[in-house]
PAKOLNU-514701 format. One record per residue (C-alpha): residue number from 1; x negated, y, z. Coordinates in nm, 3 decimals, padded with zeros to 5 digits. Layout:
N
LOTOR   pos      east     north        up
LOTOR   NUM         X         Y         Z
...
END
This chain:
256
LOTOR   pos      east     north        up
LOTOR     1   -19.180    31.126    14.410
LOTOR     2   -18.887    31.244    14.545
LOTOR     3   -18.531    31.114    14.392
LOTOR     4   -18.143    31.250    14.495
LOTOR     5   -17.889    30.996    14.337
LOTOR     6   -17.566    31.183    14.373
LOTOR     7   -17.258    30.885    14.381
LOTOR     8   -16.875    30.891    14.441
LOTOR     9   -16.610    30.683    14.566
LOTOR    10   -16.358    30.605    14.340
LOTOR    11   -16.009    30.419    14.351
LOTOR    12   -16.046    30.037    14.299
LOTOR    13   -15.641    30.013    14.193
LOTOR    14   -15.436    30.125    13.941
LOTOR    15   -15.179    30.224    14.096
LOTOR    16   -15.328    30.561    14.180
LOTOR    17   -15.131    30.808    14.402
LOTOR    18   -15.094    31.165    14.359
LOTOR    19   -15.103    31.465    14.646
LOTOR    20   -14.846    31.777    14.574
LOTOR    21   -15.157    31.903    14.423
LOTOR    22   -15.212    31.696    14.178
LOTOR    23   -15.476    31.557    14.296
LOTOR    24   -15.610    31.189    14.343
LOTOR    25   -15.507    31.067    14.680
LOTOR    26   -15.789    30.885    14.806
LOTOR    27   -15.744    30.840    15.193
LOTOR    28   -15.614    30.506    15.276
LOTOR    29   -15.681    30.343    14.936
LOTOR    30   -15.947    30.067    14.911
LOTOR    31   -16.231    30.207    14.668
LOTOR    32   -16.584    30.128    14.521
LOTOR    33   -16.848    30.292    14.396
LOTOR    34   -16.802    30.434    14.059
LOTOR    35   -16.970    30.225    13.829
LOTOR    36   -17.227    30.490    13.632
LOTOR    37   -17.306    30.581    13.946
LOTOR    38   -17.387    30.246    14.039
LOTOR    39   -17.637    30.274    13.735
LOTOR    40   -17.729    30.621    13.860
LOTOR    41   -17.890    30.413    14.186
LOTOR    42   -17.970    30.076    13.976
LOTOR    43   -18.215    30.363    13.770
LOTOR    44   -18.370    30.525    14.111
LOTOR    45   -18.458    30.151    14.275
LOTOR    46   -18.632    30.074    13.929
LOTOR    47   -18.839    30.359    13.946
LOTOR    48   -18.917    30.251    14.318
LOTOR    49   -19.027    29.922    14.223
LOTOR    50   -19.288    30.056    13.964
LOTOR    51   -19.447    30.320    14.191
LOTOR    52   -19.487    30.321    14.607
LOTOR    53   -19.452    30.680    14.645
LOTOR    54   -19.117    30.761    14.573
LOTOR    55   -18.844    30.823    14.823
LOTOR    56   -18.491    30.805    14.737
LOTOR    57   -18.176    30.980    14.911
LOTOR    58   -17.819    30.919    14.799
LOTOR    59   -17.568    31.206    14.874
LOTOR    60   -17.211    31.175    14.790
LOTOR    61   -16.898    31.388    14.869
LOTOR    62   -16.628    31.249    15.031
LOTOR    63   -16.378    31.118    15.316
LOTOR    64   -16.558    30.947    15.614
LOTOR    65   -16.531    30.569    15.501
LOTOR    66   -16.724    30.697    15.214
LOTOR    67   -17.009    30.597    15.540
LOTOR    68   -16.965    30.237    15.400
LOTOR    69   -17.080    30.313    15.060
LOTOR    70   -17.379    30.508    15.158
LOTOR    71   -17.489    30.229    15.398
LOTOR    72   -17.439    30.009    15.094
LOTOR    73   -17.672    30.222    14.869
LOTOR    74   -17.910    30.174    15.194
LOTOR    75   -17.878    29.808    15.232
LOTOR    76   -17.940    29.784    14.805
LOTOR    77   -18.309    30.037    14.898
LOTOR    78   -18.209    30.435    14.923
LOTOR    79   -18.414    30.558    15.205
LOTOR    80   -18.122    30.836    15.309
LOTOR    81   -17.815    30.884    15.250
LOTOR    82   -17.611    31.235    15.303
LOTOR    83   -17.226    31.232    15.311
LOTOR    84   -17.031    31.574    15.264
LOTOR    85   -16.693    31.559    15.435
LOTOR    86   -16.483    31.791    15.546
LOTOR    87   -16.164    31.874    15.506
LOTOR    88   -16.139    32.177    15.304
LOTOR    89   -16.377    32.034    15.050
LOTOR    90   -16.025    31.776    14.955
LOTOR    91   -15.892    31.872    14.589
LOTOR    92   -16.217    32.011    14.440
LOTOR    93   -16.223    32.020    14.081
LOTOR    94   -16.583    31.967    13.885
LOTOR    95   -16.662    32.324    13.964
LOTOR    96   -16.659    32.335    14.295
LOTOR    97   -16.786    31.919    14.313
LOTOR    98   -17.136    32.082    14.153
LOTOR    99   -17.108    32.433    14.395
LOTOR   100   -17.120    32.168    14.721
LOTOR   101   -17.355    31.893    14.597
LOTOR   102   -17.567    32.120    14.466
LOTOR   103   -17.602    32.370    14.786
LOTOR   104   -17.654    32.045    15.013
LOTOR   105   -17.921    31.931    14.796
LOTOR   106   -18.108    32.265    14.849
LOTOR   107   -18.032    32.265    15.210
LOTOR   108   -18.068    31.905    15.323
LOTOR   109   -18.205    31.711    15.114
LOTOR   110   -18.519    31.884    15.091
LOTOR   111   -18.773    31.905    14.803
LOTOR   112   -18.673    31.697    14.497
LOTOR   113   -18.829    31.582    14.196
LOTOR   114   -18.542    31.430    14.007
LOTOR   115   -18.178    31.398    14.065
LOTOR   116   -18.028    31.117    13.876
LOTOR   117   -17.579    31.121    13.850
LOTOR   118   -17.383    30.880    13.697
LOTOR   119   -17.266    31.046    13.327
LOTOR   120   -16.904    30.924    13.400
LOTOR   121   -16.701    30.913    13.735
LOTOR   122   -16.421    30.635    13.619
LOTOR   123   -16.179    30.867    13.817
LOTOR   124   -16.197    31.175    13.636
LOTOR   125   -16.410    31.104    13.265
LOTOR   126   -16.513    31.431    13.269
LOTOR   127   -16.914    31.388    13.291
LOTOR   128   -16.904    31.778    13.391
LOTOR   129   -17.095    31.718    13.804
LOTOR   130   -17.382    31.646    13.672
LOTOR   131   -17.443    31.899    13.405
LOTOR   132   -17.282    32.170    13.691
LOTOR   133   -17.515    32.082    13.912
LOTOR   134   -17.828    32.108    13.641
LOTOR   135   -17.746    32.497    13.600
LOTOR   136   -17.698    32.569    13.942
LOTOR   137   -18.010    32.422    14.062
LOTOR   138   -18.128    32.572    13.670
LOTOR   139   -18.303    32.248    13.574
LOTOR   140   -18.353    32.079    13.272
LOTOR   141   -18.085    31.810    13.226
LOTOR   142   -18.088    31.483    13.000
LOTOR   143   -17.731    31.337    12.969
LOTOR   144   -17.641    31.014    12.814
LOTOR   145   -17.921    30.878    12.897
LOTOR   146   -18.016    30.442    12.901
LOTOR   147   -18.345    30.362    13.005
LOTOR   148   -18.665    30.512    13.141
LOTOR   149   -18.925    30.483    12.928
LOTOR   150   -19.219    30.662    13.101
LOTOR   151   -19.254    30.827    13.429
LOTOR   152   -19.477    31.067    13.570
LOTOR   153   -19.605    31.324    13.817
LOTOR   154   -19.484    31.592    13.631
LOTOR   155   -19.252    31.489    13.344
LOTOR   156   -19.004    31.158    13.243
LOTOR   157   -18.935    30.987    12.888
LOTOR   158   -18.640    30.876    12.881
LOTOR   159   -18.403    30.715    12.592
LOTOR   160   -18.040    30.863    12.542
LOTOR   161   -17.785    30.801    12.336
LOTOR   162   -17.666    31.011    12.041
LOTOR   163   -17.360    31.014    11.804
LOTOR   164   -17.618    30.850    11.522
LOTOR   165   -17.816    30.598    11.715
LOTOR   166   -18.031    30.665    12.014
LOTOR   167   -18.359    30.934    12.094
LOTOR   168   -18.622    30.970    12.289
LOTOR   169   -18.671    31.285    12.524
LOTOR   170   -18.989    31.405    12.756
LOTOR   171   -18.844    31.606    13.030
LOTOR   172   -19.057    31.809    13.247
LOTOR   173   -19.014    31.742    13.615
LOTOR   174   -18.782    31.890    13.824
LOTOR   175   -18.519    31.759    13.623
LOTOR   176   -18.180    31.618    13.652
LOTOR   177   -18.058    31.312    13.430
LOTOR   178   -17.706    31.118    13.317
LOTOR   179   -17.727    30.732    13.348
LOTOR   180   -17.509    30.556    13.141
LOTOR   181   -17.383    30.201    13.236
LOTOR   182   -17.661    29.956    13.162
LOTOR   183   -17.625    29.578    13.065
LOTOR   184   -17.849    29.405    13.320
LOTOR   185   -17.681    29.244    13.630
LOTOR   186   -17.699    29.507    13.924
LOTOR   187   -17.930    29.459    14.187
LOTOR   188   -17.815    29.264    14.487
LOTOR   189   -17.887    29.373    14.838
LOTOR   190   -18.125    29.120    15.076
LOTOR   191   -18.050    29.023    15.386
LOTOR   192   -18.308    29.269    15.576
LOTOR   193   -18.195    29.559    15.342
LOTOR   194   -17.796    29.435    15.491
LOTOR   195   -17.951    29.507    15.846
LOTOR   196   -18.092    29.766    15.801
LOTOR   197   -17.755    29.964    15.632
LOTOR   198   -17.561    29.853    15.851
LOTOR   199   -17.773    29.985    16.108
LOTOR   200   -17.825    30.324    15.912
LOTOR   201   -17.696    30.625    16.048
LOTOR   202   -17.592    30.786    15.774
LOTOR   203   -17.595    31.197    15.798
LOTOR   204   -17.276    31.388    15.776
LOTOR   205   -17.204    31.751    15.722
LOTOR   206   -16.936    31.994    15.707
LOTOR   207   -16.899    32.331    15.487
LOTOR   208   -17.031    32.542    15.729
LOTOR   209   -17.351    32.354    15.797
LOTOR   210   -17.435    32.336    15.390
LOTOR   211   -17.367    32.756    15.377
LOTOR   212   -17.071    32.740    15.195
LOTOR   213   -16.750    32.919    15.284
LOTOR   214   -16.393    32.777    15.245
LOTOR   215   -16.298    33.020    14.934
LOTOR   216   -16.640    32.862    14.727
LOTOR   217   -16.536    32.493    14.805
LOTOR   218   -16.219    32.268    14.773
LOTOR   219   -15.905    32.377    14.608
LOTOR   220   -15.978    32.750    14.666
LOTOR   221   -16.321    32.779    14.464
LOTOR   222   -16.170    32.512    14.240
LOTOR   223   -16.028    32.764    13.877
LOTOR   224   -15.950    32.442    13.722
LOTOR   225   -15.542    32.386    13.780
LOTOR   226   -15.373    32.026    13.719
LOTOR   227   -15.023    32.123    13.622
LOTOR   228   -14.895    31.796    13.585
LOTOR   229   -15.071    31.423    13.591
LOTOR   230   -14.886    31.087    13.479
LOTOR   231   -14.956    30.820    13.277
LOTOR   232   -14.906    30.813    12.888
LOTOR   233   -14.635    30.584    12.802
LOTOR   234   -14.681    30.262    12.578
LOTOR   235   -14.549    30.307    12.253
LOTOR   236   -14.704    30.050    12.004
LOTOR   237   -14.823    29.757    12.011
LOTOR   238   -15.173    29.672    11.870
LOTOR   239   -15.243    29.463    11.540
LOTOR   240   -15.565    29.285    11.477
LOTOR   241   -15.685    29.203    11.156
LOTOR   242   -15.976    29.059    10.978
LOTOR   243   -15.949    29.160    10.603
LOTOR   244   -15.872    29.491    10.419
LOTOR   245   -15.575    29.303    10.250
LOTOR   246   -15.424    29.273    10.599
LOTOR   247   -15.521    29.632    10.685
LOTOR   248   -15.321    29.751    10.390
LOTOR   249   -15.008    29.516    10.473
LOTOR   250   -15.002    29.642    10.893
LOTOR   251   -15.024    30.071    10.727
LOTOR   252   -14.751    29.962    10.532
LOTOR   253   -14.515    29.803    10.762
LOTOR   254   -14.536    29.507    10.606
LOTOR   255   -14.541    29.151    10.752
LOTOR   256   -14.896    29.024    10.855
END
């Protein structure tokens, strides 16, 4: 079984900075891997441990230290690791995010049975890559999704998470899911899986080499258009309270 975990590099600050684009300015600015994505690999390495035929690769778009997290991902037990980096892919929106992953999954990261993405990139909140790069690729997608219940050849049960409660879904295989952030303590690298990431040479390609020209990737083949980005303003205060009498005093302004 083949598995692609797509995962990003995200800010570790809040003071984020801005580009005249209005876009997240991530070059010099000490970062992490975003935590569903984290889950997104956490999900991969347990389907690893309960089978000895699956193969994972982790592919992520990004600046060139984004090398560190791959090896990382390597080090934790990701087999490959593909970084996208190139200039002109700086200021893509969700649109063009799923155009580029997508085409370098086709192109170099070979057959696949399952691609697993983090349903949230902490940066951004707008769970849109994954589902982009479902229809694309046209495969069935399972979003929201907590554990793995059953896996197979040809199809996955998994359990997601709905507005009522929580469901179980067979998908048939190739499929893409959405990890959600799980409660067990992530996996911890040992000291031969360190070696070996650090000694990983992580592959790294460019527009051109993926097929993709400069007007499908980046800002150009980005529609979306930030007008302005800030940060909402505090305003109130919030009040905690553990009975409905105090409820009814705080909506009416009165003294709690």
């Amino acid at each position: 079984m083949k598995i692609v975990v797509c995962i990003k590099q995200v800010p570790d600050t809040t003071e984020i900075k801005w580009t005249e684009n209005n876009t997240i300015q991530r070059d010099g600015v000490e970062s992490i891997m975003n935590p569903y994505d984290v889950q997104a690999l956490e999900t991969a390495l347990k389907i690893k441990n309960s089978r000895d035929d699956v193969f994972i690769t982790a592919v992520t778009m990004g600046p060139p230290q984004a090398v560190d997290m791959l090896k990382k991902a390597i080090a934790l037990g990701a087999d490959d690791a593909i970084l996208l980096s190139d200039k002109k892919f700086a200021g893509a929106d969700t649109y063009a995010t799923g155009r580029t992953l997508s085409q370098a999954i086709v192109e170099k990261a070979g057959d696949y049975d399952l691609i697993i993405c983090g349903q949230f990139a902490i940066d951004g909140d707008t769970a849109q890559t994954g589902p982009a790069i479902a229809t694309r690729l046209d495969l069935p997608q399972v979003t929201f999704v907590r554990d793995i219940k059953e896996v197979h050849n040809d199809r996955i049960v998994v359990q997601r998470e709905i507005e009522n409660g929580l469901e179980i879904v067979e998908v048939r295989l190739p499929a893409l899911i959405c990890t959600l952030l799980g409660n067990d303590e992530p996996m911890r690298a040992r000291v031969a899986g360190v070696i070996k990431g650090q000694n990983f040479d992580v592959k790294i390609y460019g527009h051109e080499e993926i097929g993709l020209t400069p007007d499908e990737i980046g800002i150009k083949g980005s529609p979306t258009y930030v007008s302005k980005a800030f940060r909402p303003e505090k305003r109130n205060d919030c009040v905690f309270v553990d009975t409905v009498e105090e409820l009814a005093a705080a909506i009416g302004g009165e003294d709690v």
